[in-house]
TIKOLGU-85637 format. One record per residue: z, y, x of N, C-alpha, C, O in turn; residue in three letters. Coordinates in steps of 0.001 Angstrom, whole numbers, padded with zeros to 6 digits, always signed. Atoms other than C-alpha are relative to their C-alpha. Layout:
% residues N
ZYXZYXZYXZYXALA/...
% end
This chain:
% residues 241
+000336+000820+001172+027443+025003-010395-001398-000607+000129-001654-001811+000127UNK/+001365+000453-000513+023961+024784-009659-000439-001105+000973-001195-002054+000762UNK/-000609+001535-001162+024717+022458-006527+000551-001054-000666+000317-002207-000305UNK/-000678+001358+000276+026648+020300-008395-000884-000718-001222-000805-001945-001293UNK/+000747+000308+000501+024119+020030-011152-001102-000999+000202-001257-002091-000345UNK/+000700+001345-000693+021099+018697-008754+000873-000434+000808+000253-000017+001787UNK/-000937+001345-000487+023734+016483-007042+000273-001155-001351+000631-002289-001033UNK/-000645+000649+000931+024520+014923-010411-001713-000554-000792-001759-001638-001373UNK/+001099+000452+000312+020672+014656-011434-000381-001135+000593-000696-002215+000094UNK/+000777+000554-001332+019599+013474-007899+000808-001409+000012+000148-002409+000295UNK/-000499+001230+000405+022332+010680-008589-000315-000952-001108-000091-002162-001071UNK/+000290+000877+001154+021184+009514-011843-001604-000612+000526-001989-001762+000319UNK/+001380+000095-000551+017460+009814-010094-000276-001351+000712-001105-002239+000515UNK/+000139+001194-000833+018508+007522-007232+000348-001426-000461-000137-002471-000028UNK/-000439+001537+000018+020595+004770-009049-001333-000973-000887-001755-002118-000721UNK/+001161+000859+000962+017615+004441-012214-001004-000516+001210-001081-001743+001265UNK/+001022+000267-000963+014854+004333-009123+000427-001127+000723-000460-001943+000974UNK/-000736+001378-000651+017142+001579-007354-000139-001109-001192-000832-002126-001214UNK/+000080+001364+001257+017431-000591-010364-001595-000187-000389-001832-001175-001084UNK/+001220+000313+000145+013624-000352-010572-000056-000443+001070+000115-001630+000792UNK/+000936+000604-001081+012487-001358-007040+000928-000650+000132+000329-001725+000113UNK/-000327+001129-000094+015163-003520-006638-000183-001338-000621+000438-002352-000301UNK/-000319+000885+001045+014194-005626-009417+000853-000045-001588+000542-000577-002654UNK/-000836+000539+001026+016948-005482-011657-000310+000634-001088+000547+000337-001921UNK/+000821-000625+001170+014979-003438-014404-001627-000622+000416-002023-000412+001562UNK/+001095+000830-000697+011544-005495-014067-001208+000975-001215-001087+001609-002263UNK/+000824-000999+000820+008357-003925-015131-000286-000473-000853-000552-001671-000944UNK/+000254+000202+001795+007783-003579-018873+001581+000069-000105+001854+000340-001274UNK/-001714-000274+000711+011876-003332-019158+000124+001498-000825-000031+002587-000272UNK/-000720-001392+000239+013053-000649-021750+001041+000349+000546+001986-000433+000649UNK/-001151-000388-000442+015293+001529-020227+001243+000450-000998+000949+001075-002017UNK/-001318-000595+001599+018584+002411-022675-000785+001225-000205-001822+001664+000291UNK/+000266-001338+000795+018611+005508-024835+000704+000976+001377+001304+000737+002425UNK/-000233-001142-000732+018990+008981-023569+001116-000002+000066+001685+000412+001076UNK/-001362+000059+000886+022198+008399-025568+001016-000767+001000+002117-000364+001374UNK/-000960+001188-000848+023539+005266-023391+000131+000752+001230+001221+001008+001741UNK/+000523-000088-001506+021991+006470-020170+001361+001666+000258+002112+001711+001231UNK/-001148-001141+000316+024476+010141-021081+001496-000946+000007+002446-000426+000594UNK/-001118+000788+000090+027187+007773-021460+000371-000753+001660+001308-000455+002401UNK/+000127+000222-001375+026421+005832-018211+000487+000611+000490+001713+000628+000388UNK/-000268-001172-000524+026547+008426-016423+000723+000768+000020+001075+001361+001039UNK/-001149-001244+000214+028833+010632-017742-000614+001510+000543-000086+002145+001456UNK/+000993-001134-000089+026372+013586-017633-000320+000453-001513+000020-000024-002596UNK/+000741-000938+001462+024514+016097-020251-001589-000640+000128-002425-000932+000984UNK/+001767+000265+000575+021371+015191-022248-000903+000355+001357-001667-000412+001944UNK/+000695-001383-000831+020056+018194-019762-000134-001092+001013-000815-002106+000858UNK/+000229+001228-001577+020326+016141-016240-000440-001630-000523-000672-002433+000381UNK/+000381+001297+000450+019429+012882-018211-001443-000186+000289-002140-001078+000772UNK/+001603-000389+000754+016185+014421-019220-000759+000485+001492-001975+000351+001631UNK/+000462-000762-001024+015766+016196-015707-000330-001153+001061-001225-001027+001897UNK/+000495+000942-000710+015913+012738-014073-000959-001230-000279-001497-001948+000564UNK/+001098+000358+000859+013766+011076-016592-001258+000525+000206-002334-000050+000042UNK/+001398-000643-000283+011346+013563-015670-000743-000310+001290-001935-000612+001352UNK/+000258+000016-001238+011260+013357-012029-000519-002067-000130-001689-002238+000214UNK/+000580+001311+000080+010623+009158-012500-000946+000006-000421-001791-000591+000245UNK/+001054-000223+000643+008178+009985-014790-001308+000490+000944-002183-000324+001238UNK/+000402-000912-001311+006432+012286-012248-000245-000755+001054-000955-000112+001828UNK/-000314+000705-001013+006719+009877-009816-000703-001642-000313-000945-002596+000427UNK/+000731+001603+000478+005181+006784-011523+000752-001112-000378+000144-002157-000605UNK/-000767+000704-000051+007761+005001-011945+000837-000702-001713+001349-001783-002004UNK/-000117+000164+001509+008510+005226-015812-001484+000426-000837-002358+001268-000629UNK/+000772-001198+000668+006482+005792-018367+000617+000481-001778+001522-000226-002222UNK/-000468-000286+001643+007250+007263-022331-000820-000729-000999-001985-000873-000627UNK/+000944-000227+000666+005766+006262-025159+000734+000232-001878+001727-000350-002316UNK/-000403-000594+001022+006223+007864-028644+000375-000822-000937-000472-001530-001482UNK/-000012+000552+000962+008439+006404-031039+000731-001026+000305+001538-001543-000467UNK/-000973+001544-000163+009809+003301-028905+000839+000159+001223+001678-000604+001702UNK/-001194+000204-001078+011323+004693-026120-000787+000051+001686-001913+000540+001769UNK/+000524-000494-001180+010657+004742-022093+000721-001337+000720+001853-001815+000795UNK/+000009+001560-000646+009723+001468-020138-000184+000238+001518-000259+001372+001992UNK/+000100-000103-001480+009379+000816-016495-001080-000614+000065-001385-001599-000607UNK/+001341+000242-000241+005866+000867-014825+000218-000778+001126+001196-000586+001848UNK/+000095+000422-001532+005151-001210-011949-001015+000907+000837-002173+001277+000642UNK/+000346-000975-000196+005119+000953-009474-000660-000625+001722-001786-000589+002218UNK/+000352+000765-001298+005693-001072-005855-000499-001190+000026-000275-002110-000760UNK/+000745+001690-000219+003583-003931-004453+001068-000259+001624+001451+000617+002399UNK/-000662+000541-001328+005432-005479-001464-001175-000910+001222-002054-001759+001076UNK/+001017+000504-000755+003727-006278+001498+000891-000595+001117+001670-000033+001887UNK/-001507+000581-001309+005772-008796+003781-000651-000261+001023-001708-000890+000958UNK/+000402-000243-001561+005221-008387+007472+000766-001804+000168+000245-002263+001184UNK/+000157+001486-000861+006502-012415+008081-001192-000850+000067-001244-002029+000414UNK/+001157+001083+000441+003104-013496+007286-001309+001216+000173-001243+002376-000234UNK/+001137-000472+000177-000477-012430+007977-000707-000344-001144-001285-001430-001153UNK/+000739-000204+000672-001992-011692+005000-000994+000472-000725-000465+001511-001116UNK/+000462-000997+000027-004962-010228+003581+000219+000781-001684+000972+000278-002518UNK/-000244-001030+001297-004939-007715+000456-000465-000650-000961-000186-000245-002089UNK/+000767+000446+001104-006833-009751-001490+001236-001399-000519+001535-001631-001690UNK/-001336+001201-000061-003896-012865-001122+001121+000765-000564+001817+000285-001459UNK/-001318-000763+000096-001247-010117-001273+000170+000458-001549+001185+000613-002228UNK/-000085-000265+001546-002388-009233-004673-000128-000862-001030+000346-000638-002144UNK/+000540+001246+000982-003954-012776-006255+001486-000708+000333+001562-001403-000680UNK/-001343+000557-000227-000199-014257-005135+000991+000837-000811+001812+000210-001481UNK/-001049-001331+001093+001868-010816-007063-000554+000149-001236-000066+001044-001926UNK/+000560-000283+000834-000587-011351-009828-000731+001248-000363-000696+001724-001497UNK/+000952-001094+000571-002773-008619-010009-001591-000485+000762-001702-001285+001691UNK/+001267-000101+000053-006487-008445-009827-000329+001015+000953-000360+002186+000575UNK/+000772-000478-000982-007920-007351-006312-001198+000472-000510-001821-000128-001386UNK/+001133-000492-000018-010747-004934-006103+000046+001087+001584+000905+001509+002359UNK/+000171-000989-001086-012596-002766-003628-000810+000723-000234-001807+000161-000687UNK/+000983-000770-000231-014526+000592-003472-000572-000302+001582+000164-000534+002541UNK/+000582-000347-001133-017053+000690-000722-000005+001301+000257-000776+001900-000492UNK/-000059-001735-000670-016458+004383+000947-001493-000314+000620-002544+000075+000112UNK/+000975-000145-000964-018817+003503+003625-000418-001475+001364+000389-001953+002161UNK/-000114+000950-001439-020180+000805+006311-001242+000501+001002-002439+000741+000844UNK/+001321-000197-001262-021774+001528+009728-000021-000657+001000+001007-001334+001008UNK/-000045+000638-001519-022283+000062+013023-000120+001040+000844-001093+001788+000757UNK/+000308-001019-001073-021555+002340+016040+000654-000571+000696+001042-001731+000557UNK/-000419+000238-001191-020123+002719+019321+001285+000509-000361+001441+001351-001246UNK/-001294-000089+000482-016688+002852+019106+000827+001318+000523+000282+001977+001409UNK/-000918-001199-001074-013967+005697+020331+001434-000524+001436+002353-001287+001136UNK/-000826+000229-000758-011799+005318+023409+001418-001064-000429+001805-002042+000210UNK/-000855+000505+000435-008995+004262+021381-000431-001599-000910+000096-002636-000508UNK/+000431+001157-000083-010720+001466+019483-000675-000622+001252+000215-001423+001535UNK/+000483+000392-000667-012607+000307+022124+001300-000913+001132+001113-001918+001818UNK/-001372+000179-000903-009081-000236+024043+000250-000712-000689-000126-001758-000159UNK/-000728+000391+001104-007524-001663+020972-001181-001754+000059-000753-002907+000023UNK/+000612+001037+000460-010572-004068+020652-000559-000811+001462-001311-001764+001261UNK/+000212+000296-001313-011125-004954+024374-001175-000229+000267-001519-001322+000715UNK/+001851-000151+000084-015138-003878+024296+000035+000929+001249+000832+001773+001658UNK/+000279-000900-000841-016819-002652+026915-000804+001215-000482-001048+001365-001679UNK/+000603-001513+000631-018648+000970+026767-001129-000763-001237-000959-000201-002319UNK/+001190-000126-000010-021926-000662+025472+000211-000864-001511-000656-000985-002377UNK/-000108+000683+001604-020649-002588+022328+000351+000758-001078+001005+001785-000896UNK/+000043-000478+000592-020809-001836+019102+001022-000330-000988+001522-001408-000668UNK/-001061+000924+001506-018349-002753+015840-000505+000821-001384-001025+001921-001574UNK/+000085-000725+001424-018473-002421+012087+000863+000875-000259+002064+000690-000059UNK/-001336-000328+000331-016905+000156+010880+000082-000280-001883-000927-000123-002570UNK/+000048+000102+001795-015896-000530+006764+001102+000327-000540+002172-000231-000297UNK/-000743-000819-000107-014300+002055+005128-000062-000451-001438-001192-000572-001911UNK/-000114+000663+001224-012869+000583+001439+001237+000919-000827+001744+001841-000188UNK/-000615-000352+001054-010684+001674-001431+000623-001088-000493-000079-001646-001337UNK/-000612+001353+000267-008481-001258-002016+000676+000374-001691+001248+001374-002125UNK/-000453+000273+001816-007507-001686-005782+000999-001137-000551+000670-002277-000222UNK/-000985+000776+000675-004613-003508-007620-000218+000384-002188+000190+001406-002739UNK/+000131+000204+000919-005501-004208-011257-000707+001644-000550-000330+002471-001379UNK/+000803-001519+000052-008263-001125-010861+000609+001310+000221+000018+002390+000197UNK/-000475-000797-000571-005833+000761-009832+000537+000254+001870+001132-000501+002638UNK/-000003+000352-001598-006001+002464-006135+001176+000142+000824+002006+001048+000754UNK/-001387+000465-000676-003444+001516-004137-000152+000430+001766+000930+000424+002353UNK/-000068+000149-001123-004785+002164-000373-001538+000336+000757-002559-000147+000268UNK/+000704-000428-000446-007073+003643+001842-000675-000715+001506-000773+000125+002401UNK/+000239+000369-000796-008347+001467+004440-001403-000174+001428-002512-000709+001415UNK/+001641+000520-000975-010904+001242+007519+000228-001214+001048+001191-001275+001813UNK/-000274+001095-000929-011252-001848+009425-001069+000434+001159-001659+001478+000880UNK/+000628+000027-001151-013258-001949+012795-000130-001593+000654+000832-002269+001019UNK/-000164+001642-000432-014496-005547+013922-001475+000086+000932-002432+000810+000655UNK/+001169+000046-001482-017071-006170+017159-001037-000394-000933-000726-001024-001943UNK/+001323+000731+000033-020369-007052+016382-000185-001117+000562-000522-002184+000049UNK/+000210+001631-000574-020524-009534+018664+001351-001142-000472+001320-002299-000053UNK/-000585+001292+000618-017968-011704+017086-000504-000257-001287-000371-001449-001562UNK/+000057+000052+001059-019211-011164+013587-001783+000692-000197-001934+001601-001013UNK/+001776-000070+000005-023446-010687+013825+000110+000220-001473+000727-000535-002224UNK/+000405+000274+001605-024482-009483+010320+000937+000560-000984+000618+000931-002114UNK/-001086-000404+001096-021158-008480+008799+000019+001310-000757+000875+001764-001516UNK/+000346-001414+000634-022576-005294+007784-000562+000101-001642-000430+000803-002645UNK/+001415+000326+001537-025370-006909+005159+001431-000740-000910+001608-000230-002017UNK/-000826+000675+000657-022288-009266+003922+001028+000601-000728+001455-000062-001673UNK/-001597-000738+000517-019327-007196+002816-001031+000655-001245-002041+001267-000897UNK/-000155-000268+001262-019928-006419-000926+000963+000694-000798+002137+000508-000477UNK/-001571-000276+000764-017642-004635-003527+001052-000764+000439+001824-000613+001386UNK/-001602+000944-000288-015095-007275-003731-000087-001297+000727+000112-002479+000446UNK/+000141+001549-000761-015793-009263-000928+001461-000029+001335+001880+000884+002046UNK/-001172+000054-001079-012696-010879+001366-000774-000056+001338-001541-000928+001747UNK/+000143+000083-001045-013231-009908+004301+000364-001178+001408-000267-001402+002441UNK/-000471+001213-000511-010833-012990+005569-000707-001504-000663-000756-002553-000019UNK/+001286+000740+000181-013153-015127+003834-000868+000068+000465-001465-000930+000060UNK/+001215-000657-000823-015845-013915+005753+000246-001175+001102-000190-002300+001345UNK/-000177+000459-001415-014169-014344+008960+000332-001711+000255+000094-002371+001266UNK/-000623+001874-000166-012681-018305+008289-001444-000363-000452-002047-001153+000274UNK/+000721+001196+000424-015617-019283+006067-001303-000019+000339-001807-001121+000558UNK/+001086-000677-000698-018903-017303+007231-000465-000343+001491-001463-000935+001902UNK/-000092+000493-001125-017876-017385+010701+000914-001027+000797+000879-001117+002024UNK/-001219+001374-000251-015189-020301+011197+000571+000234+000803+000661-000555+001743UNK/-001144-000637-000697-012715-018020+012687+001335-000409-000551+001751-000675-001678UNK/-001476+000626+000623-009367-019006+012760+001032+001522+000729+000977+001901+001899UNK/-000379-000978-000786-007291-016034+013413+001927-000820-000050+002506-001675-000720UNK/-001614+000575-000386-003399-016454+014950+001182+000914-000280+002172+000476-000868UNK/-000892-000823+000073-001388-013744+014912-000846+001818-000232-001925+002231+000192UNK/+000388-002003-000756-001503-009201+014562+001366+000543+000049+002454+000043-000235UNK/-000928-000602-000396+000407-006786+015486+000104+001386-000468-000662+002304-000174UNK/+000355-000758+001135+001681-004564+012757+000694+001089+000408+001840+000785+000741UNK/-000897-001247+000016+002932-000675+013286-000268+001072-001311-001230+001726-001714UNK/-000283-001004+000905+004027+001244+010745+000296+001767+000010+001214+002000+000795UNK/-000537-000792-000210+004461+004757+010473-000118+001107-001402-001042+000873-002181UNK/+000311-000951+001236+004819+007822+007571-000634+001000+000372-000495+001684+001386UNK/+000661-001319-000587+002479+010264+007292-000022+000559-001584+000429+000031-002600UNK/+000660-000603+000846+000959+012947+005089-001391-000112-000433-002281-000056+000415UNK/+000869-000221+000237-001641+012865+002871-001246+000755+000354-001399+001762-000337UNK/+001256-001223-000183-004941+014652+004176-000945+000111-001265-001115-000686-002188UNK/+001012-000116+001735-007417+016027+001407-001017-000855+000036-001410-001230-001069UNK/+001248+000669+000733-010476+013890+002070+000685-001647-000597+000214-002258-001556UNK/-000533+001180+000673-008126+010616+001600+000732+000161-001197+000878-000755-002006UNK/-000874-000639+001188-006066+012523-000921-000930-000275-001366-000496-000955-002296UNK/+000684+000135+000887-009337+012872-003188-000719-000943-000047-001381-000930-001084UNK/+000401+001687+000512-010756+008995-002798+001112-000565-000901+000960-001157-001969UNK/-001376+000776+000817-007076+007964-003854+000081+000657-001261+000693+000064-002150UNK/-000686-001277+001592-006804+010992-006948+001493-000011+000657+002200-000248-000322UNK/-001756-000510-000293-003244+011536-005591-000062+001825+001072-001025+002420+001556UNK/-000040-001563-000663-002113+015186-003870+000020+000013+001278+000575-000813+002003UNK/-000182-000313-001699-002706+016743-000475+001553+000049+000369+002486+000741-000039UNK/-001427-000222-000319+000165+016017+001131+001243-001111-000469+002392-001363-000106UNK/-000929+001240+000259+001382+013178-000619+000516-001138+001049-000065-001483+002078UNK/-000168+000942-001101+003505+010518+000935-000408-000984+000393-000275-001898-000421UNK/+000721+001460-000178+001715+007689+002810+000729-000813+000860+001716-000341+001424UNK/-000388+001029-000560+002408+004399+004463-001149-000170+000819-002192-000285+000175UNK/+001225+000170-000794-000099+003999+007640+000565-001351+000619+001676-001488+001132UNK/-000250+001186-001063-000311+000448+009165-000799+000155+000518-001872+000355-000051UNK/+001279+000443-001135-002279+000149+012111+000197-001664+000044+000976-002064-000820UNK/+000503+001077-000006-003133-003580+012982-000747-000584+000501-001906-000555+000088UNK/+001185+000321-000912-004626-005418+015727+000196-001548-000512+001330-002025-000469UNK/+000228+001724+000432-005420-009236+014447-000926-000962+001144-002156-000959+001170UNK/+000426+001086-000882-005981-012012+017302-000119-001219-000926+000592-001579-001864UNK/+000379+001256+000046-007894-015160+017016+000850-000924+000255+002018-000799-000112UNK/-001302+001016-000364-006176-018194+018310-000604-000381+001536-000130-001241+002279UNK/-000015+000262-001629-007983-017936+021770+000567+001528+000554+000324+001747+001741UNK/-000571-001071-000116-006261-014480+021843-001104+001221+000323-001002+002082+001197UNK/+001341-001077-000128-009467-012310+021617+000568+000893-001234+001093+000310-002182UNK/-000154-000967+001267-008842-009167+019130-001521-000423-001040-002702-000566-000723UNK/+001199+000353+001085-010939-010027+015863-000559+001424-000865-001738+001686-001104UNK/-000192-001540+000523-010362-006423+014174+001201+000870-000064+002302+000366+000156UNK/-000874-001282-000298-008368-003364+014206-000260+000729-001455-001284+001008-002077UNK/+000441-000893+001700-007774-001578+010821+001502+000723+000038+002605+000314+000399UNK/-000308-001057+000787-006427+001436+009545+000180+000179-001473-000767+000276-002255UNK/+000029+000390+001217-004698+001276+006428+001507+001052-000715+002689+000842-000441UNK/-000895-000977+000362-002861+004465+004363+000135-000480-001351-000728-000429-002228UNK/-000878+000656+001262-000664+002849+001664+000304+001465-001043+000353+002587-000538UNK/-000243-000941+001281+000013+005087-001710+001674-000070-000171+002302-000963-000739UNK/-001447+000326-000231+003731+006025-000921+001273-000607-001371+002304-001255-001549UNK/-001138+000642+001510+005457+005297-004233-000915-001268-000652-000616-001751-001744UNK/+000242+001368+000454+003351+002262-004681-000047-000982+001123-001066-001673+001123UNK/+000053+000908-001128+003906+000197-001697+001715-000136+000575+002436+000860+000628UNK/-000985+000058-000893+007171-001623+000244-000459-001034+000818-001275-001913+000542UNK/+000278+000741-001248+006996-003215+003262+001745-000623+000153+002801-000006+000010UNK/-001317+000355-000183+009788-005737+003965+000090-001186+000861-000809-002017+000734UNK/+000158+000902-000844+010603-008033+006480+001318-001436-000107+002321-000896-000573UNK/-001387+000487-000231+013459-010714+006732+000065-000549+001441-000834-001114+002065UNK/+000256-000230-001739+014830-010678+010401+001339-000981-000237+002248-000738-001030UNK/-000984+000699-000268+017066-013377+011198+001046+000242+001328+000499+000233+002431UNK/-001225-000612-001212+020469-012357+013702-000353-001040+000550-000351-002176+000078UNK/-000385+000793-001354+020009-013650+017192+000568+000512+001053+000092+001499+001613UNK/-001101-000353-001098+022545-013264+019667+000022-000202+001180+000989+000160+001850UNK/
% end
């Protein structure tokens, strides 16, 4: 009985959570009554309430006393056909870009950047370690890495909410061409856990990201741990045969 119980939750869980990120409940939508949603379903109050909770929990709904239980926006979409930066990705989805400064330094790089950025031993890059924000809320944990010698100065320049791709086109009249995006899931670690307020261990979205110029020189390399229930990544891939 117990088995068939969470099977019958975990179903009501997945279809409400589908009708949110797919769209077809849009944020600010009331969701029906407990009443309908029991009907729907063909379930007890009990598992109604148990999958109500878990959305809740999850960010994805919220309650409020008296009128009922609306849908939060929860995912931002980030489409891999297009280089874009965070600040575009959010002033285009309507929300209001921001950034914490964590940290900026100039050093010598590690084996792996240094490879990534095609520097020899003796060069240096920025590193700028940010808190990316969607309508003050944090959404993403990012560090970029960019040479010094392409970008002299970029240390004094980067501000709270400064675009960094503004920088690079309008500062330095870089034109960049293409990057090259890998995805992968990870776990939360505690010191990124407690910049974001979310739990050790929570689920993340890591893009790595190498971004070429248009004479094919690497411009920067960034590191970037997405807030797993607020982020999709989506691509559209056209069949070739």
């Amino acid at each position: 009985m117990e088995n068939k119980n969470n099977f019958l939750y975990l179903k009501v869980y997945n279809k409400i959570k589908d009708n949110i990120i797919s769209g077809l409940w849009e944020d600010g939508c009331q969701l029906p009554t407990e009443y309908d949603l029991m009907k729907k379903f063909n379930v007890s109050r009990h598992t109604i309430r148990k999958s109500l909770q878990k959305l809740s929990e999850e960010g994805y709904i919220y309650r409020q006393a008296g009128r009922g239980t609306f849908v939060r926006h929860v995912k931002s979409r980030y489409k891999l056909t297009a280089l874009e930066s965070f600040t575009e990705q959010m002033i285009n989805r309507g929300f209001k870009p921001s950034n914490d400064i964590v940290d900026i330094s100039l050093e010598f790089p590690d084996s792996k950047i240094a490879k990534y950025l095609e520097l020899e031993g003796n060069e240096k890059v920025y590193k700028i370690v940010r808190i990316r924000k969607a309508d003050n809320e944090p959404m993403a944990y990012e560090i970029t890495y960019v040479p010094k010698n392409i970008c002299p100065g970029l240390g004094i320049k980067v501000e709270k909410d400064t675009s960094l791709y503004k920088l690079y086109e309008e500062e330095y009249g870089l034109n960049m061409d293409y990057g090259n995006i890998y995805l992968e899931a990870e776990k939360c670690n505690a010191e990124i856990a407690k910049k974001l307020n979310i739990e050790k261990n929570s689920a993340m979205l890591k893009m790595s990201c190498i971004v070429y110029l248009d004479n094919k020189k690497p411009l920067y390399f960034v590191e970037c741990f997405y807030i797993g229930n607020k982020y999709i990544f989506f691509a559209s891939m056209p069949r070739k045969l």
